[in-house]
Biopython code that builds the backbone (N, CA, C, O; Angstrom):
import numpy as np
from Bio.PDB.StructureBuilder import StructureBuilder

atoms = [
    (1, "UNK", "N", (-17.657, 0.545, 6.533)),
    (1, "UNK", "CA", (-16.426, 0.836, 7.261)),
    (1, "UNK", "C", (-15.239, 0.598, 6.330)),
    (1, "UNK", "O", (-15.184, -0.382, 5.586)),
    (2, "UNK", "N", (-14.608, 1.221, 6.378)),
    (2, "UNK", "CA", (-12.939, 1.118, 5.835)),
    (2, "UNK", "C", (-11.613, 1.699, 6.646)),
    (2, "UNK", "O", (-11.441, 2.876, 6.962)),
    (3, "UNK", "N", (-10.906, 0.820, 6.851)),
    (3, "UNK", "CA", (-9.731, 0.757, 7.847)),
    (3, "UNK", "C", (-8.671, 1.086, 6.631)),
    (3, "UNK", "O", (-8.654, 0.540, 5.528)),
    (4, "UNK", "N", (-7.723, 2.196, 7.152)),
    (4, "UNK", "CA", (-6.916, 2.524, 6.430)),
    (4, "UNK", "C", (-5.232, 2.821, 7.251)),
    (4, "UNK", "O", (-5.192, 3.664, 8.148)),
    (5, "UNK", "N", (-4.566, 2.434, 7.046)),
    (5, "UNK", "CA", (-2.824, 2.569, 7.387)),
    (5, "UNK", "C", (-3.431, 4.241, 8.764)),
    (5, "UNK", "O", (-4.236, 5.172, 8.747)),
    (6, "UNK", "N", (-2.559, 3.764, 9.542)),
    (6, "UNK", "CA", (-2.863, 5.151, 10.579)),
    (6, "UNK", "C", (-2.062, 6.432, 10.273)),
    (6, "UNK", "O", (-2.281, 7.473, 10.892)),
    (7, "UNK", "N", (-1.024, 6.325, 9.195)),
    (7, "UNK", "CA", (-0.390, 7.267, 8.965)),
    (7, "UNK", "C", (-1.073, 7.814, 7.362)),
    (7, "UNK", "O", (-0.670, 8.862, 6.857)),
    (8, "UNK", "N", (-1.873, 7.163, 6.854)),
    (8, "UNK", "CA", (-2.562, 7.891, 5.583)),
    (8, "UNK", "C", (-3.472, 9.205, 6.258)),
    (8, "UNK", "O", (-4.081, 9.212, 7.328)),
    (9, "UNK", "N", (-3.353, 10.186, 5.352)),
    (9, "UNK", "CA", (-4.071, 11.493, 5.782)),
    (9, "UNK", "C", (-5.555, 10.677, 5.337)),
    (9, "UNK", "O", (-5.736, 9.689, 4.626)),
    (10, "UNK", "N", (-6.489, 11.542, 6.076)),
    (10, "UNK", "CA", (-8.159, 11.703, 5.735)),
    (10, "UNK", "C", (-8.628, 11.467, 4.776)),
    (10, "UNK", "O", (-9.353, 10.472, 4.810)),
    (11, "UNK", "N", (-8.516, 12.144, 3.514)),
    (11, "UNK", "CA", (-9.091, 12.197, 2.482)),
    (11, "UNK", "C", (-8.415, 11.321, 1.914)),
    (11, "UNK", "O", (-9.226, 10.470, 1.550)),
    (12, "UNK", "N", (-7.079, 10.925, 1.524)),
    (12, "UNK", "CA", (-6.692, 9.846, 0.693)),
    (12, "UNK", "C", (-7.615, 8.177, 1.228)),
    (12, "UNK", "O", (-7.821, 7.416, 0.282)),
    (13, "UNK", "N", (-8.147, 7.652, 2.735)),
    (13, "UNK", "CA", (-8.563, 6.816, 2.771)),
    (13, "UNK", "C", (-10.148, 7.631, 2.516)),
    (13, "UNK", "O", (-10.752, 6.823, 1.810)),
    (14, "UNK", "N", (-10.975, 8.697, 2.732)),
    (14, "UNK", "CA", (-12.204, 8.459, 2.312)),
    (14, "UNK", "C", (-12.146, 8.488, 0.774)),
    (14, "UNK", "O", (-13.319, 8.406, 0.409)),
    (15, "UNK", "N", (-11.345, 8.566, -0.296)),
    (15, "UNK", "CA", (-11.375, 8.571, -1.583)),
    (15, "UNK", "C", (-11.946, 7.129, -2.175)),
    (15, "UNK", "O", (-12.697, 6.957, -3.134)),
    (16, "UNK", "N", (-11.237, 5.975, -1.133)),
    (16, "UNK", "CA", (-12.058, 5.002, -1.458)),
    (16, "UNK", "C", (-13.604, 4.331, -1.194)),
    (16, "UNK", "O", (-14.235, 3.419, -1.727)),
    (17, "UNK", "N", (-13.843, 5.201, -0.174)),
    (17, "UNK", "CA", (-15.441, 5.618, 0.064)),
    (17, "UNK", "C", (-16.406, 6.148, -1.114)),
    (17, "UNK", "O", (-17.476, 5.688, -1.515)),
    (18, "UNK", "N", (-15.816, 7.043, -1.448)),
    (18, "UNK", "CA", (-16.600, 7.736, -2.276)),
    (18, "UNK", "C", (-17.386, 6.756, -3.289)),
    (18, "UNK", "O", (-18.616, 6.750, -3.237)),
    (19, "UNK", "N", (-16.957, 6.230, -3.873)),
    (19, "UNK", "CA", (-17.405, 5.330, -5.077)),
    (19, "UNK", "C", (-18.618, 4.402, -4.682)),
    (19, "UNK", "O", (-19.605, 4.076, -5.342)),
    (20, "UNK", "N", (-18.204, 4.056, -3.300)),
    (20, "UNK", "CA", (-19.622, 3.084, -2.957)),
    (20, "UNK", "C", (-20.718, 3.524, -2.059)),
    (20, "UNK", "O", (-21.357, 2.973, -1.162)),
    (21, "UNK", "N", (-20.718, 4.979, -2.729)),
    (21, "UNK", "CA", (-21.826, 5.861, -1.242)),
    (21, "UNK", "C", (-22.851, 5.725, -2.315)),
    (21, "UNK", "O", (-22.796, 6.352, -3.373)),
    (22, "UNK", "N", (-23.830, 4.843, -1.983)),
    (22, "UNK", "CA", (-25.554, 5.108, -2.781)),
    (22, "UNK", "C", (-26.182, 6.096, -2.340)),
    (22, "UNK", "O", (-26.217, 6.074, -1.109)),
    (23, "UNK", "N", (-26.823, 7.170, -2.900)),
    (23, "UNK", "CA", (-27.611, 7.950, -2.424)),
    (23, "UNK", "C", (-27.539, 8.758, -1.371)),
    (23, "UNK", "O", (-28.526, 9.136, -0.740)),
    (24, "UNK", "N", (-26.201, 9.111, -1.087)),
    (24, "UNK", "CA", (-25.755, 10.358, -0.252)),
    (24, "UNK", "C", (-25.786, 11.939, -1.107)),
    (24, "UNK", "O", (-25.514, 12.508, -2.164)),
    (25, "UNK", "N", (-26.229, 12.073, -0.014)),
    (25, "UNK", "CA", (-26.561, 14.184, -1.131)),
    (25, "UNK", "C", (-25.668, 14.931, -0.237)),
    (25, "UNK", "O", (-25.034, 15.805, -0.829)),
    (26, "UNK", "N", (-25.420, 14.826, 1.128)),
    (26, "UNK", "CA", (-24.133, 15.498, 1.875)),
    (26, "UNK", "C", (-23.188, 14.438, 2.399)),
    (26, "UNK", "O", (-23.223, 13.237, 2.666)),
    (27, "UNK", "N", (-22.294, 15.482, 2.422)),
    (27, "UNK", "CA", (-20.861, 14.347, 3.472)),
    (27, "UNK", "C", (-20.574, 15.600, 4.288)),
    (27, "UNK", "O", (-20.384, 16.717, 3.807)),
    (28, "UNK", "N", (-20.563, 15.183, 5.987)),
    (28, "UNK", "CA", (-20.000, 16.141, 6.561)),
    (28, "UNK", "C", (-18.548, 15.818, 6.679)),
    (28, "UNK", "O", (-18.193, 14.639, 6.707)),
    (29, "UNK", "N", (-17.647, 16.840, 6.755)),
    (29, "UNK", "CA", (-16.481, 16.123, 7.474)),
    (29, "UNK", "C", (-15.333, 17.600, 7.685)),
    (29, "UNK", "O", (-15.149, 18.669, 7.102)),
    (30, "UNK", "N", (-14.852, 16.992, 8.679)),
    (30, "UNK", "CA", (-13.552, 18.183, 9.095)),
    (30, "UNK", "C", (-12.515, 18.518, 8.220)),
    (30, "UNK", "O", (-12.461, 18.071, 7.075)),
    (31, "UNK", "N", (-11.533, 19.425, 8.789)),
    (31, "UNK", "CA", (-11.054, 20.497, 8.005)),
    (31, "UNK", "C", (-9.794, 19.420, 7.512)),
    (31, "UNK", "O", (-9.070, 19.748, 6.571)),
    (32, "UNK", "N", (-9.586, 18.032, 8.270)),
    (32, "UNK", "CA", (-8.596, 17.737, 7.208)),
    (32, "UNK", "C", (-8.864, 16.869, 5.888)),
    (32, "UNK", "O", (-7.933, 16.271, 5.349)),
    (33, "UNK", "N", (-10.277, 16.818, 5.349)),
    (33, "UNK", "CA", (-11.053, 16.693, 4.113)),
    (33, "UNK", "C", (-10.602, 17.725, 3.192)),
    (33, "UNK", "O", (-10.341, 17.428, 2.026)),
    (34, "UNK", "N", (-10.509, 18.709, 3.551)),
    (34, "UNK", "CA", (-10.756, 19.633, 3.158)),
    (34, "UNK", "C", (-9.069, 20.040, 1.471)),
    (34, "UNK", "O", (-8.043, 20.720, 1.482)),
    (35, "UNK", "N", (-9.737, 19.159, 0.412)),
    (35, "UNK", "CA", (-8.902, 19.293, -0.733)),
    (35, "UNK", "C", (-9.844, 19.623, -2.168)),
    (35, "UNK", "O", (-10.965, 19.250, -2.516)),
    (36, "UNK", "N", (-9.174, 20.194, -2.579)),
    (36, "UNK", "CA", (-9.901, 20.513, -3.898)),
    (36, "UNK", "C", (-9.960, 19.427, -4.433)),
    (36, "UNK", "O", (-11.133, 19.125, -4.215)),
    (37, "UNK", "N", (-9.473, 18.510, -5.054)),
    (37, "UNK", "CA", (-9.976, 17.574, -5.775)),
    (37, "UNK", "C", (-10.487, 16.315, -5.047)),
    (37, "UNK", "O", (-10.810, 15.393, -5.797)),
    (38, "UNK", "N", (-10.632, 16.086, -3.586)),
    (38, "UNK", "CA", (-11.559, 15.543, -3.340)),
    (38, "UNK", "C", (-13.066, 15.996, -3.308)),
    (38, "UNK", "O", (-13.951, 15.162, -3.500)),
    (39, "UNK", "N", (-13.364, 17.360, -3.058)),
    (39, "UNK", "CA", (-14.807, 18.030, -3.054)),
    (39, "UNK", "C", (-14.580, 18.033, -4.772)),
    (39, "UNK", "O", (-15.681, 18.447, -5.137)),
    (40, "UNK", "N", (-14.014, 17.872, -5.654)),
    (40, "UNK", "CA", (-14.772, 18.249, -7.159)),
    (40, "UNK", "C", (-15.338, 16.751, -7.063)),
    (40, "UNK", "O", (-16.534, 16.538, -7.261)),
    (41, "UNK", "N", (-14.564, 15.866, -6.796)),
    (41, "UNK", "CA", (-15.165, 14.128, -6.790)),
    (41, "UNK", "C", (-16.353, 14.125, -6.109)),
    (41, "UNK", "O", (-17.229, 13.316, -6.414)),
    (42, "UNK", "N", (-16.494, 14.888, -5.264)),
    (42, "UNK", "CA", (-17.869, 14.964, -4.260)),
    (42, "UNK", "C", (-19.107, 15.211, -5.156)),
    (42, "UNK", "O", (-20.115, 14.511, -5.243)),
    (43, "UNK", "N", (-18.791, 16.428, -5.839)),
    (43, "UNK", "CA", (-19.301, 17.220, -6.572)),
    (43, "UNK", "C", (-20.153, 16.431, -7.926)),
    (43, "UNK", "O", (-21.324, 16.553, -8.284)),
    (44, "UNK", "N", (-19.248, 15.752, -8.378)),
    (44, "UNK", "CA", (-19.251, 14.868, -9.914)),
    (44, "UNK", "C", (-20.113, 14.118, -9.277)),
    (44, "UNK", "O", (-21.268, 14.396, -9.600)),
    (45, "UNK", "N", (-19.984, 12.917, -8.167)),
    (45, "UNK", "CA", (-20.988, 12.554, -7.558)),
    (45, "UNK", "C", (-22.788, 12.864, -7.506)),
    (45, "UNK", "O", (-23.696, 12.052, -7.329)),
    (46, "UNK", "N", (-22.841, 14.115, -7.698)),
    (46, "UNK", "CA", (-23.734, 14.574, -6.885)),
    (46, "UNK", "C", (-23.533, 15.083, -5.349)),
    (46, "UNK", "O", (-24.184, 16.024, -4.894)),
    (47, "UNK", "N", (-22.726, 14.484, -4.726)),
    (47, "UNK", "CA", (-22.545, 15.084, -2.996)),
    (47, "UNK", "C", (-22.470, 16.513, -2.674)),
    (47, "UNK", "O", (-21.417, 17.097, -2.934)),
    (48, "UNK", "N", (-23.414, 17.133, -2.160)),
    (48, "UNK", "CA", (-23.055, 18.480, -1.863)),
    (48, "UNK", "C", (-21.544, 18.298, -0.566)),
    (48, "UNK", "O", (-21.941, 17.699, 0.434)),
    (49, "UNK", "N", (-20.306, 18.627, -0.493)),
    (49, "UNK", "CA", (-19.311, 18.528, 0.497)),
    (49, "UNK", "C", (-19.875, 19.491, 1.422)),
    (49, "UNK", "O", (-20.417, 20.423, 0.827)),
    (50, "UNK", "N", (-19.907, 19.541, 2.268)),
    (50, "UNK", "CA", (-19.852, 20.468, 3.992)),
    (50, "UNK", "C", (-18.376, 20.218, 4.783)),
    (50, "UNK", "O", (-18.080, 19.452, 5.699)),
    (51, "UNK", "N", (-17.847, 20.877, 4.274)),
    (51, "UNK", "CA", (-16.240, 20.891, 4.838)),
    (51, "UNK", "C", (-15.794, 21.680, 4.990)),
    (51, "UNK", "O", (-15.495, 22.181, 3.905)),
    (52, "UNK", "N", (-15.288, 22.602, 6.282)),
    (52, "UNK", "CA", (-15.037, 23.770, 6.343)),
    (52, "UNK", "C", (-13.323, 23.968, 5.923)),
    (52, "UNK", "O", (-12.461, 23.098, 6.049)),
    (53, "UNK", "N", (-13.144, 25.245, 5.443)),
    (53, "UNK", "CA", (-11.811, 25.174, 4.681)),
    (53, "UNK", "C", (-10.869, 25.086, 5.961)),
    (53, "UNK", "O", (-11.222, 25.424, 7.090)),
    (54, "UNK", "N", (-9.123, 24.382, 5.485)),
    (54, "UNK", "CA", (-8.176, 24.952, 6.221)),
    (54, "UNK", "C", (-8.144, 25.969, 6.371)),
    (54, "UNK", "O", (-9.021, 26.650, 5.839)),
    (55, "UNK", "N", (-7.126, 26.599, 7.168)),
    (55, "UNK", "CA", (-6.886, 28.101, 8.290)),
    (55, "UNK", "C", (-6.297, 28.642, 6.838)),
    (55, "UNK", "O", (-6.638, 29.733, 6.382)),
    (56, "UNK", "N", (-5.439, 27.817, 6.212)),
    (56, "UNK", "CA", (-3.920, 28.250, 5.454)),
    (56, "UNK", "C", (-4.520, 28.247, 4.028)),
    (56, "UNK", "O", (-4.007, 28.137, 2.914)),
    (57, "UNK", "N", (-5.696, 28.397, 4.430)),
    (57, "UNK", "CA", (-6.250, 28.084, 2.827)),
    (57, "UNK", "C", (-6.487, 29.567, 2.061)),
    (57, "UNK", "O", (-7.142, 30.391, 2.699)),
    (58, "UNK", "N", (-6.098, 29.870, 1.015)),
    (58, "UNK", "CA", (-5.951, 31.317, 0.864)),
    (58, "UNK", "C", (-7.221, 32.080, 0.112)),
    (58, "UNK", "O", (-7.326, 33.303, 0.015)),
    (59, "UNK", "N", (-8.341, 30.915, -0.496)),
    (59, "UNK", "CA", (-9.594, 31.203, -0.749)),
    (59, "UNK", "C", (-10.355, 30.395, 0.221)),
    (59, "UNK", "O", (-10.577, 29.201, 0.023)),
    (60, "UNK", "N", (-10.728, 30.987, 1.194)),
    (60, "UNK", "CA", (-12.314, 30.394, 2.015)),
    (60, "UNK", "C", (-13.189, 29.897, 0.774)),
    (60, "UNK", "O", (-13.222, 30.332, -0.377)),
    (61, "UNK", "N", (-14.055, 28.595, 1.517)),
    (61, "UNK", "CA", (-15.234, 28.264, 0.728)),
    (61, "UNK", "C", (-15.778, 28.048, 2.059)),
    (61, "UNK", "O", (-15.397, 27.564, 3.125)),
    (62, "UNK", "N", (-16.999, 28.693, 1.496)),
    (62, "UNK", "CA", (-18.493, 28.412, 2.606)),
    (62, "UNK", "C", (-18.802, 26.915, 2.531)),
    (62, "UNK", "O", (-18.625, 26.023, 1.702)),
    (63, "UNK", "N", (-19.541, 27.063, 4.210)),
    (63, "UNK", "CA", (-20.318, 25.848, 4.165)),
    (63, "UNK", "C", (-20.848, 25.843, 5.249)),
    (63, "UNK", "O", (-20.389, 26.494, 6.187)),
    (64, "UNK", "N", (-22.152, 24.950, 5.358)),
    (64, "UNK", "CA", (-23.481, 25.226, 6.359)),
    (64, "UNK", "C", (-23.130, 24.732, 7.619)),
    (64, "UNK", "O", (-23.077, 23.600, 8.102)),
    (65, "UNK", "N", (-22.765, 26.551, 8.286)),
    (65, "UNK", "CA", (-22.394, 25.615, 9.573)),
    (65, "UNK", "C", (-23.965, 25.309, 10.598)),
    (65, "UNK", "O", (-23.866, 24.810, 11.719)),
    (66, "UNK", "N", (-25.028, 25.608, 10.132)),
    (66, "UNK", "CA", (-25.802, 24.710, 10.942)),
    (66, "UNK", "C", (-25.567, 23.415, 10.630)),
    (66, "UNK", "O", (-25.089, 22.926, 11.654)),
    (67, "UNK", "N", (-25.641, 22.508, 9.712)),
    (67, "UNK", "CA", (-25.612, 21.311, 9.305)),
    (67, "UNK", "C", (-24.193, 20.671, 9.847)),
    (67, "UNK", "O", (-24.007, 19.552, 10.325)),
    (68, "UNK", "N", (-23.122, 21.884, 9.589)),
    (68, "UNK", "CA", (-21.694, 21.069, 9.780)),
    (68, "UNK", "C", (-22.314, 21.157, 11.707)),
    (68, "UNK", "O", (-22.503, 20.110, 12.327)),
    (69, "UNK", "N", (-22.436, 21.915, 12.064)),
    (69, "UNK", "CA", (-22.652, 21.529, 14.040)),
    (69, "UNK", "C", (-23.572, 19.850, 14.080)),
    (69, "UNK", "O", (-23.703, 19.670, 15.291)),
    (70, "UNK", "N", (-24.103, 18.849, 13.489)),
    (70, "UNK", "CA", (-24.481, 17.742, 13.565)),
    (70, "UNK", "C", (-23.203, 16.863, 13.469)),
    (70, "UNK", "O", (-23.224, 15.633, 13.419)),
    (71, "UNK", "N", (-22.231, 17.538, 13.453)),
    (71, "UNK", "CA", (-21.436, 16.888, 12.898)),
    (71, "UNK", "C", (-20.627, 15.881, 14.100)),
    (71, "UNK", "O", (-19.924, 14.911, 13.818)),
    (72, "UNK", "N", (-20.945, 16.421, 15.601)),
    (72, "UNK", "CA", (-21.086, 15.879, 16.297)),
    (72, "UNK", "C", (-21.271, 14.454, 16.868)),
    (72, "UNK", "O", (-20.599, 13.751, 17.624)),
    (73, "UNK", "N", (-22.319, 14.316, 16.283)),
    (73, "UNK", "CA", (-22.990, 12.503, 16.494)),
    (73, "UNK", "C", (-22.482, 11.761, 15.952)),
    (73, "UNK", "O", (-22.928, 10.623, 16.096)),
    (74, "UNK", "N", (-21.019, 11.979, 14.827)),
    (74, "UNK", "CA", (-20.182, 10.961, 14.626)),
    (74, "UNK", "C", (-18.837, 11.517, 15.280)),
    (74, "UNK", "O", (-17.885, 10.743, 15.191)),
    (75, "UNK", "N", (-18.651, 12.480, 15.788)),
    (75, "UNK", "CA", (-17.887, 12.199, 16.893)),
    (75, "UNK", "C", (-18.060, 11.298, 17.877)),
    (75, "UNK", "O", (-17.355, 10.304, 18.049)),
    (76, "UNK", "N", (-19.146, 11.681, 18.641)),
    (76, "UNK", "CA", (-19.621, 10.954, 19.565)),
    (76, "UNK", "C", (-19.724, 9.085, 19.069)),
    (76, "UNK", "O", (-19.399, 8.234, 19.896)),
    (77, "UNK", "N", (-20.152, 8.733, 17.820)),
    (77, "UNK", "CA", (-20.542, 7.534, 17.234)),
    (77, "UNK", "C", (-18.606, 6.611, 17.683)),
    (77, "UNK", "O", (-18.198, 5.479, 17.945)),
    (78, "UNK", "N", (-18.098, 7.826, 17.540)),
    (78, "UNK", "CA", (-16.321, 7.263, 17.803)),
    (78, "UNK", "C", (-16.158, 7.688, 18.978)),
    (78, "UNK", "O", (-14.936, 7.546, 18.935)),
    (79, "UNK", "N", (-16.322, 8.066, 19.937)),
    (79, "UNK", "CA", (-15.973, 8.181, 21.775)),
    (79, "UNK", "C", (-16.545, 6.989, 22.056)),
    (79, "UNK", "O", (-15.772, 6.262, 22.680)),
    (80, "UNK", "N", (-18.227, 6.225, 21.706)),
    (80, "UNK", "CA", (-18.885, 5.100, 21.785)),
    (80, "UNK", "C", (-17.700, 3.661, 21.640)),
    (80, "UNK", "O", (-17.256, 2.777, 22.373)),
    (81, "UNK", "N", (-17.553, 4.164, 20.066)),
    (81, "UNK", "CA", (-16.527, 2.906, 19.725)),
    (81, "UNK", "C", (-15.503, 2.700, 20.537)),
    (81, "UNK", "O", (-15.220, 1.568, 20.929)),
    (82, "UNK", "N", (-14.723, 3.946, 20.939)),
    (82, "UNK", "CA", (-13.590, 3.634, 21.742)),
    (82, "UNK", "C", (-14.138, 3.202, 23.198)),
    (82, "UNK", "O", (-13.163, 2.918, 23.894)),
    (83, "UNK", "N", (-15.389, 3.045, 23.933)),
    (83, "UNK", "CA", (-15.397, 2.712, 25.478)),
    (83, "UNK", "C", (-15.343, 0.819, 24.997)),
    (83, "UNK", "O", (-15.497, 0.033, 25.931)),
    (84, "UNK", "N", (-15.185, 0.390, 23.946)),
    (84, "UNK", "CA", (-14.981, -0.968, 23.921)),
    (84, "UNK", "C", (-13.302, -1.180, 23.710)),
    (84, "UNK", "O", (-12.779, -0.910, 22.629)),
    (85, "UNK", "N", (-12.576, -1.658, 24.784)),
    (85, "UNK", "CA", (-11.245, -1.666, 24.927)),
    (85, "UNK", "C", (-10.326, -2.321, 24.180)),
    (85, "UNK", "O", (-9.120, -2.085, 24.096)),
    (86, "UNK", "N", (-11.221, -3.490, 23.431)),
    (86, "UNK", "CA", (-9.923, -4.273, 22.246)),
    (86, "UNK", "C", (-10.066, -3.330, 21.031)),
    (86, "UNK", "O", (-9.344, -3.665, 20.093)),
    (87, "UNK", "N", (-11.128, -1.789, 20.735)),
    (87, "UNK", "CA", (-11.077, -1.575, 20.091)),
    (87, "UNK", "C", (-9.718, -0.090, 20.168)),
    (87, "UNK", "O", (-8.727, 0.258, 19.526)),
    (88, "UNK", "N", (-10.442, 0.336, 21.282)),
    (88, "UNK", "CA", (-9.375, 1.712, 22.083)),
    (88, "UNK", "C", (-8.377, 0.850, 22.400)),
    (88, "UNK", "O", (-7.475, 1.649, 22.651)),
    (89, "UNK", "N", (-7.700, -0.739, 22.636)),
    (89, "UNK", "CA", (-6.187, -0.062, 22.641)),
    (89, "UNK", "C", (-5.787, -0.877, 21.009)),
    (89, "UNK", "O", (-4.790, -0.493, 20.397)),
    (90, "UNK", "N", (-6.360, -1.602, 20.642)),
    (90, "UNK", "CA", (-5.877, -1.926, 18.885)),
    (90, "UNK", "C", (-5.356, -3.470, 18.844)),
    (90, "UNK", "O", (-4.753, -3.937, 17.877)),
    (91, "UNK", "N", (-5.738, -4.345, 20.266)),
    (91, "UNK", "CA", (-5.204, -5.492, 20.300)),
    (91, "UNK", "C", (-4.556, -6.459, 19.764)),
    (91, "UNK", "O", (-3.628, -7.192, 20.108)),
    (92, "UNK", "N", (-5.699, -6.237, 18.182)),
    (92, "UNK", "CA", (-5.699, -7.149, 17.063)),
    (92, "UNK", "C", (-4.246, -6.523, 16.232)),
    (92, "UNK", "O", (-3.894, -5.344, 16.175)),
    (93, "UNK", "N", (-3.550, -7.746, 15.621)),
    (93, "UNK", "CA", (-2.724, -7.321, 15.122)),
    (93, "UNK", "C", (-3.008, -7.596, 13.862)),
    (93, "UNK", "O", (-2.031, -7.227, 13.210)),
    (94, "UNK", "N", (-3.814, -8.046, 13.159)),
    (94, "UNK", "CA", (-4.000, -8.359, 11.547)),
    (94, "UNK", "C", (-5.296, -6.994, 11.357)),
    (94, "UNK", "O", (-6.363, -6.965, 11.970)),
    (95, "UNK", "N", (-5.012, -6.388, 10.763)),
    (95, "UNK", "CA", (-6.376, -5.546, 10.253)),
    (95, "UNK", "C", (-7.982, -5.612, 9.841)),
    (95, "UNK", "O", (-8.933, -4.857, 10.045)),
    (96, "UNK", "N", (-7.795, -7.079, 9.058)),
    (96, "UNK", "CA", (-9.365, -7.982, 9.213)),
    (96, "UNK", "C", (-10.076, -8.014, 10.161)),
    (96, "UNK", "O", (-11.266, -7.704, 10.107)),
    (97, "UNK", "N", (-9.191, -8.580, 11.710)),
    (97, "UNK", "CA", (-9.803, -8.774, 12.652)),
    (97, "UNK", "C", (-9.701, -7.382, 13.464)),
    (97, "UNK", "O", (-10.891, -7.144, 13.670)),
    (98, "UNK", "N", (-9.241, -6.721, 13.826)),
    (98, "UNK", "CA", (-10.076, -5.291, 14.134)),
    (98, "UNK", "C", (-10.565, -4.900, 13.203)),
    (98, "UNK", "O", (-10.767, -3.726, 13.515)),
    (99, "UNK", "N", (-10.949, -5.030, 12.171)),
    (99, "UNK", "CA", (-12.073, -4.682, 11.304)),
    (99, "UNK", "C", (-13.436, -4.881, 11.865)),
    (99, "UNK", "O", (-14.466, -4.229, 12.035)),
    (100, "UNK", "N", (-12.879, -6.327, 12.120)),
    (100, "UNK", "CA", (-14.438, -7.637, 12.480)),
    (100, "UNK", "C", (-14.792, -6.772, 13.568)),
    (100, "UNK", "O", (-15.901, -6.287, 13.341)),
    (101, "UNK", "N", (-14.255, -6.335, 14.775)),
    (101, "UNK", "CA", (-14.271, -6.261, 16.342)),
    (101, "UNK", "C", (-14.945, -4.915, 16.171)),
    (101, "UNK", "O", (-15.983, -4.771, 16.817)),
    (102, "UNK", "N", (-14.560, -3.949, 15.451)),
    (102, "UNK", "CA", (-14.815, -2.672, 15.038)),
    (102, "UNK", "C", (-16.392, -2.568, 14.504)),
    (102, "UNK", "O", (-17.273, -1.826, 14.937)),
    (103, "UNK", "N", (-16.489, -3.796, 13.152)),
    (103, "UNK", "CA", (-17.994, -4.057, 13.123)),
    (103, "UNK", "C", (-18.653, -4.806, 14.288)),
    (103, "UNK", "O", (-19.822, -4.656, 14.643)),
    (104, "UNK", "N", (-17.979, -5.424, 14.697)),
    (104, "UNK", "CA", (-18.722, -6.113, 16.042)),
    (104, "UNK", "C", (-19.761, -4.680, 17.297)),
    (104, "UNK", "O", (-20.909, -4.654, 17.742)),
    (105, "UNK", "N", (-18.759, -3.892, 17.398)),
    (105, "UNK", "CA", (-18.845, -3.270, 18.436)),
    (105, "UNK", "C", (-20.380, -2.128, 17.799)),
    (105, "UNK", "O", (-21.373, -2.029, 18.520)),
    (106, "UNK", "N", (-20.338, -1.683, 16.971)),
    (106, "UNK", "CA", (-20.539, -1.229, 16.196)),
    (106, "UNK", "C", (-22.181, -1.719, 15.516)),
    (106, "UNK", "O", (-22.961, -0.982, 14.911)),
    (107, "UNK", "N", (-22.281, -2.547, 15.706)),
    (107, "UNK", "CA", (-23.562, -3.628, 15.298)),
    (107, "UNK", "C", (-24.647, -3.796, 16.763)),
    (107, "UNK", "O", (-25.849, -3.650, 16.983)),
    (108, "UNK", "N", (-23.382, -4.200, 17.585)),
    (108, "UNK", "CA", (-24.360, -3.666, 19.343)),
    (108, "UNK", "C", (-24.333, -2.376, 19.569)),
    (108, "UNK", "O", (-25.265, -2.216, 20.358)),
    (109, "UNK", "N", (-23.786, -1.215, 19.347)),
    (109, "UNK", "CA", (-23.948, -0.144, 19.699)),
    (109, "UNK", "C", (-25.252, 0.507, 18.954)),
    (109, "UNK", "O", (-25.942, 1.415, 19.417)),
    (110, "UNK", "N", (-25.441, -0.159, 17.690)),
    (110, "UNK", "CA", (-26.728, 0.561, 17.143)),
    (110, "UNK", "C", (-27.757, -0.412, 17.483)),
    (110, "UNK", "O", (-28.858, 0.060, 17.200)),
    (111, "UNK", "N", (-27.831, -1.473, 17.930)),
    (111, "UNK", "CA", (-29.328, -2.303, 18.504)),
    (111, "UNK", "C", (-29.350, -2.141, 19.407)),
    (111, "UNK", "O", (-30.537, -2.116, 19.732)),
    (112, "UNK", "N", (-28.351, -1.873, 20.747)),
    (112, "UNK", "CA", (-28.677, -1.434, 22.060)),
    (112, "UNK", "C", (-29.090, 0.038, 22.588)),
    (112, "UNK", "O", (-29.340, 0.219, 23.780)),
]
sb = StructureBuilder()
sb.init_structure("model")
sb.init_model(0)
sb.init_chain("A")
sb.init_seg("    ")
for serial, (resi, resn, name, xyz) in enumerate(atoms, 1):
    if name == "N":
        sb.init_residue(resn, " ", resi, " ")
    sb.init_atom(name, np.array(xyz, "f"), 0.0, 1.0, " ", f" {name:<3s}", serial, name[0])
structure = sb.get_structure()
């Protein structure tokens, strides 16, 4: 998990992801991923990206939309997170501790 400022765009907080993904071969993710020099970092990686382009984007790049439709179950993995209420309304005011609450919730949602 990584908690990032609510006003940073998408890709600037998964940039610090990238570096500590072991053994990922895809990343799904939505259209506001969607930057050239984050998919070349993907790329250098090894990560095949599955990111479908912006609207405004003036070269389309493909990508598997069977695979991107799974993309789902981490939607859903975040509708889950939010039915726990100190996490949906943000209670915590230090970031550590909705971090903690966030892994908390998050730790019972996958053993239950």
């Amino acid at each position: 998990m990584y908690l990032s400022a609510g006003q940073t765009s998408d890709y600037t907080g998964a940039a610090g992801l990238v570096s500590g993904m072991p053994g990922v071969k895809v990343l799904l993710a939505d259209r506001g991923y969607d930057a050239d020099w984050f998919r070349n970092t993907l790329m250098d990686k090894g990560i095949t990206p599955c990111i479908p382009s912006k609207k405004n984007r003036k070269v389309q790049i493909e990508h598997d939309a069977i695979l991107y439709k799974k993309r789902h179950k981490i939607e859903n993995m975040f509708g889950r997170l939010k039915d726990w209420r100190r996490v949906a309304m943000r209670f915590d005011r230090r970031a550590d501790i909705f971090l903690s609450a966030c892994a908390l919730a998050a730790i019972v949602m996958f053993w239950l």
